[in-house]
Kinemage of the C-alpha trace (Angstrom):
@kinemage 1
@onewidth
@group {chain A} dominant
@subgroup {mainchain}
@vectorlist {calphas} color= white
{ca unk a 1} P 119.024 0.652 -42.520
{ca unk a 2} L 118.761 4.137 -43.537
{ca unk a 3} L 115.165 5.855 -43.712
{ca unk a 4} L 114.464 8.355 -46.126
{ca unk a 5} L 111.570 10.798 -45.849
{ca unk a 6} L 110.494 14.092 -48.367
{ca unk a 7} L 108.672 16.724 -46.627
{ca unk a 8} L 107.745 19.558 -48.765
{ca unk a 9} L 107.098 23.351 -47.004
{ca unk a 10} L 103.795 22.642 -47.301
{ca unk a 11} L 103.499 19.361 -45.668
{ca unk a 12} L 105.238 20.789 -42.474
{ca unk a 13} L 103.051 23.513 -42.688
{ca unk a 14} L 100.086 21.555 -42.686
{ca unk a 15} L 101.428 18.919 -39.820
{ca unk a 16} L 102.505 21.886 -37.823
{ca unk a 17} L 98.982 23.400 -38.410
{ca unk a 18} L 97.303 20.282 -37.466
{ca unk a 19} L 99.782 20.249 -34.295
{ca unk a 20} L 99.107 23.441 -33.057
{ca unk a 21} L 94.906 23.700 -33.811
{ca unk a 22} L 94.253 20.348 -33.420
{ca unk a 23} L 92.876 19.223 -36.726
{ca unk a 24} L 91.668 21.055 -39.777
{ca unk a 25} L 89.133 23.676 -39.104
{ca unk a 26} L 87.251 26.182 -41.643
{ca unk a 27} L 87.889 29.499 -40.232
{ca unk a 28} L 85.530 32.551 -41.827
{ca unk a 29} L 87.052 35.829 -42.230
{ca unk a 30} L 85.200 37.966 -39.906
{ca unk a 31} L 84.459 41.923 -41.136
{ca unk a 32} L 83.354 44.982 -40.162
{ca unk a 33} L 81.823 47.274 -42.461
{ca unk a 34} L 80.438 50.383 -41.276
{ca unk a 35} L 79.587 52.141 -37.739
{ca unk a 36} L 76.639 54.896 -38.222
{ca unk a 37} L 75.021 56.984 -36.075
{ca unk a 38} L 71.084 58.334 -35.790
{ca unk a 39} L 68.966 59.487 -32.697
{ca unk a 40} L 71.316 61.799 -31.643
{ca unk a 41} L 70.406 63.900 -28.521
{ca unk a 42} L 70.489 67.324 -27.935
{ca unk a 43} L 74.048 68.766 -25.308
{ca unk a 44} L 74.000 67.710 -21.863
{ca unk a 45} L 75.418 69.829 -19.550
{ca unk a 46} L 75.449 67.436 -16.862
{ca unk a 47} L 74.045 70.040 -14.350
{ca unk a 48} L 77.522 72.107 -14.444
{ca unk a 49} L 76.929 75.147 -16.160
{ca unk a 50} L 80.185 76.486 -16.234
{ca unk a 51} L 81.974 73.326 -16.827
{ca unk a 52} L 81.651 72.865 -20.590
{ca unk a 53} L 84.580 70.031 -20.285
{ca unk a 54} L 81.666 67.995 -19.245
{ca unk a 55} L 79.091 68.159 -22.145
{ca unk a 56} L 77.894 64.952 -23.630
{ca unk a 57} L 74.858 63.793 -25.971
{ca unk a 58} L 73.928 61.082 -26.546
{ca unk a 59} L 73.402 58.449 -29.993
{ca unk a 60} L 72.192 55.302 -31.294
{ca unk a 61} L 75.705 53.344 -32.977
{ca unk a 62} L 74.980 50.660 -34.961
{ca unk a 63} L 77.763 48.090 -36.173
{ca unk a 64} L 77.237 46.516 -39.061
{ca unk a 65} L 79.428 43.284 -39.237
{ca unk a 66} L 79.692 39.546 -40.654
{ca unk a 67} L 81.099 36.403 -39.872
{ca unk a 68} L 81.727 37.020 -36.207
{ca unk a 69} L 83.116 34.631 -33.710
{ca unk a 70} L 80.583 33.236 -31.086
{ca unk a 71} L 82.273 33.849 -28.094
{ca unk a 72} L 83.561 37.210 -26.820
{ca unk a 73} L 82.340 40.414 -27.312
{ca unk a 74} L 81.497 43.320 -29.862
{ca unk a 75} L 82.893 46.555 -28.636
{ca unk a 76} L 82.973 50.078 -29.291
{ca unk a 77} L 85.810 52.292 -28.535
{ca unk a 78} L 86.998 55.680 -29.093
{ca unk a 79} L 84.899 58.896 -28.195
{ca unk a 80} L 82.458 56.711 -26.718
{ca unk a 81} L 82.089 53.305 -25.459
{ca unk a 82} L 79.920 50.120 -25.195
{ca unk a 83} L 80.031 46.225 -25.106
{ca unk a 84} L 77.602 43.266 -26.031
{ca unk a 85} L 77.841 39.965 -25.712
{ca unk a 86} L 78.320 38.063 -29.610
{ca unk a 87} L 76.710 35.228 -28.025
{ca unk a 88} L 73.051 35.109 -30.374
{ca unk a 89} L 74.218 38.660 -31.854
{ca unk a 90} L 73.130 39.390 -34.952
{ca unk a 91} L 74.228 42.133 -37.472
{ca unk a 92} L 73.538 45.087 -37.529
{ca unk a 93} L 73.193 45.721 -34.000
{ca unk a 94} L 72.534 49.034 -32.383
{ca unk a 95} L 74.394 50.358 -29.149
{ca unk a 96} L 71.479 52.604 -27.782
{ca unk a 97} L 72.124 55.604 -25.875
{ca unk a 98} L 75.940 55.619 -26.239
{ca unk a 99} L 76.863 59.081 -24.648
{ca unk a 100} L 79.460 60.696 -26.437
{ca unk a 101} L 81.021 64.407 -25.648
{ca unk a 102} L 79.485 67.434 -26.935
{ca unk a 103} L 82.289 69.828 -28.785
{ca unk a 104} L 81.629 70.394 -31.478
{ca unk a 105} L 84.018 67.728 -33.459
{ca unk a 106} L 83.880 64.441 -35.876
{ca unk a 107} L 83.143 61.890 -33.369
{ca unk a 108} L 85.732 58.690 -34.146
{ca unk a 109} L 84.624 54.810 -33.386
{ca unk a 110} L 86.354 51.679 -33.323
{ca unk a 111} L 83.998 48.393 -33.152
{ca unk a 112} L 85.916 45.419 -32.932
{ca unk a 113} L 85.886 41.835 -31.590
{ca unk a 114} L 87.263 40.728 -27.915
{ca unk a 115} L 88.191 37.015 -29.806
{ca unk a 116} L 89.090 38.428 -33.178
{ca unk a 117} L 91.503 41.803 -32.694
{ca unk a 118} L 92.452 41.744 -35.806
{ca unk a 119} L 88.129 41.914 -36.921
{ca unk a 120} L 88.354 45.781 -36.600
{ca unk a 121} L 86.607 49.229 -38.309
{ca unk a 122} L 87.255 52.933 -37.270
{ca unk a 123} L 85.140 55.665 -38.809
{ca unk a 124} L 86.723 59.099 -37.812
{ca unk a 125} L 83.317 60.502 -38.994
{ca unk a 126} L 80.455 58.816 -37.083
{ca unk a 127} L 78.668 62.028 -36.945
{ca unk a 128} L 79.546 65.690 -35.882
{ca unk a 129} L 79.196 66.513 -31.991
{ca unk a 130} L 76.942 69.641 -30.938
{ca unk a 131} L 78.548 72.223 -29.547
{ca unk a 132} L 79.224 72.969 -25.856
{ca unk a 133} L 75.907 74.095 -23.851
{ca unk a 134} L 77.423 74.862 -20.506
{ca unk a 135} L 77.342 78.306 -21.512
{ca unk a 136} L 77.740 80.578 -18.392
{ca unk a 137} L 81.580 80.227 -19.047
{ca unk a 138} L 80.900 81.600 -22.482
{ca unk a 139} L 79.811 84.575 -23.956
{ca unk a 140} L 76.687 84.911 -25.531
{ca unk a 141} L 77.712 86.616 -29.336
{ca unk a 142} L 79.252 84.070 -31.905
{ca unk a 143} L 80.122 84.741 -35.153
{ca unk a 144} L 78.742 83.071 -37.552
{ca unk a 145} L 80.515 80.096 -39.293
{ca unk a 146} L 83.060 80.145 -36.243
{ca unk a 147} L 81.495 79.176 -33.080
{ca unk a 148} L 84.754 78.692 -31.310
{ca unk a 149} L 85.864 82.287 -31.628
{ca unk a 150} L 83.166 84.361 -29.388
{ca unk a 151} L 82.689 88.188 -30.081
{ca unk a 152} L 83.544 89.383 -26.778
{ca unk a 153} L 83.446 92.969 -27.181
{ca unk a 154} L 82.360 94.866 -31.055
{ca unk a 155} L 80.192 97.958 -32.371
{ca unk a 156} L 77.860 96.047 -34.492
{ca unk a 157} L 76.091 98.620 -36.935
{ca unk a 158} L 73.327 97.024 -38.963
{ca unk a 159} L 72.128 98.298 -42.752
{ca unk a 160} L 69.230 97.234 -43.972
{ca unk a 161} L 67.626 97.682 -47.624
{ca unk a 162} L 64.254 98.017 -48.557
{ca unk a 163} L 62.909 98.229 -51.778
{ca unk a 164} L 60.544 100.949 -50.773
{ca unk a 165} L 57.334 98.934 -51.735
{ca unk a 166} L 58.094 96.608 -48.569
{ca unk a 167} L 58.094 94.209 -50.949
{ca unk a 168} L 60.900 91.954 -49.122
{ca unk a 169} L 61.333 91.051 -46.044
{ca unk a 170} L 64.014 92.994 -44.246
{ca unk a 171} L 67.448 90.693 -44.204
């Protein structure tokens, strides 16, 4: 006796699917949609004033996110770093105090989900570092507009106009 059976794709689909997860679950897509930054510090030094390799500040990063699993973690990569629990986390949530280096760039964070890699958001432009403060190392005359070329030697010759009536303030 000969047994004949039709299985369509998405029959096997769904039997391997049952199989695999053991029964039919409703999975939520989980998303991140924005990483900001406020509070930020003034530049750190870190007591070396003629290391500026070593200058950080420091920012409140909040994650704004739904639909996140409830185990793992929320974390923050990139220029700076921080973890929390997801277990009772609720969205937005603020990382307080993440230190983050002081150069003068766009600072660049990934948030993401330990249980859910593929749950991810990078913003290359969080905020904009301060500049370097260890500044024994550097010298003291910057042009404006161009803080990472110093002036390290220049006659500087100054003309200033005046109505006559000191009417306006010198500029």
């Amino acid at each position: 006796m000969k047994i004949s059976t039709r299985f369509s794709l998405t029959n096997l689909l769904l039997i391997f699917s049952l199989f695999i997860f053991g029964g039919l679950q409703s999975y939520s897509q989980c998303s991140i949609t924005d990483i900001s930054s406020n509070n930020e510090s003034i530049c750190n030094d870190n007591g070396t004033p003629t290391v500026t390799t070593d200058d950080t500040f420091t920012a409140d990063i909040t994650v704004i996110f739904s639909d996140a699993l409830t185990t793992g973690t929320l974390d923050l990569t990139g220029d700076g770093t921080a973890s929390v629990s997801v277990s009772g986390l609720t969205s937005p949530h603020t990382f307080v105090g993440v230190t983050l280096p002081a150069n003068g760039s766009d600072i660049s964070l990934t948030a993401t989900f330990s249980d859910d890699v593929t749950c991810i958001f990078t913003n290359n432009t969080v905020t904009t570092a301060p500049f370097e403060c260890s500044d024994d190392v550097c010298p003291d005359i910057i042009p404006p507009g161009n803080p990472t070329a110093p002036l390290t030697s220049a006659e500087v010759t100054f003309d200033i106009d005046n109505p006559g009536d000191n009417s306006l303030p010198a500029t």
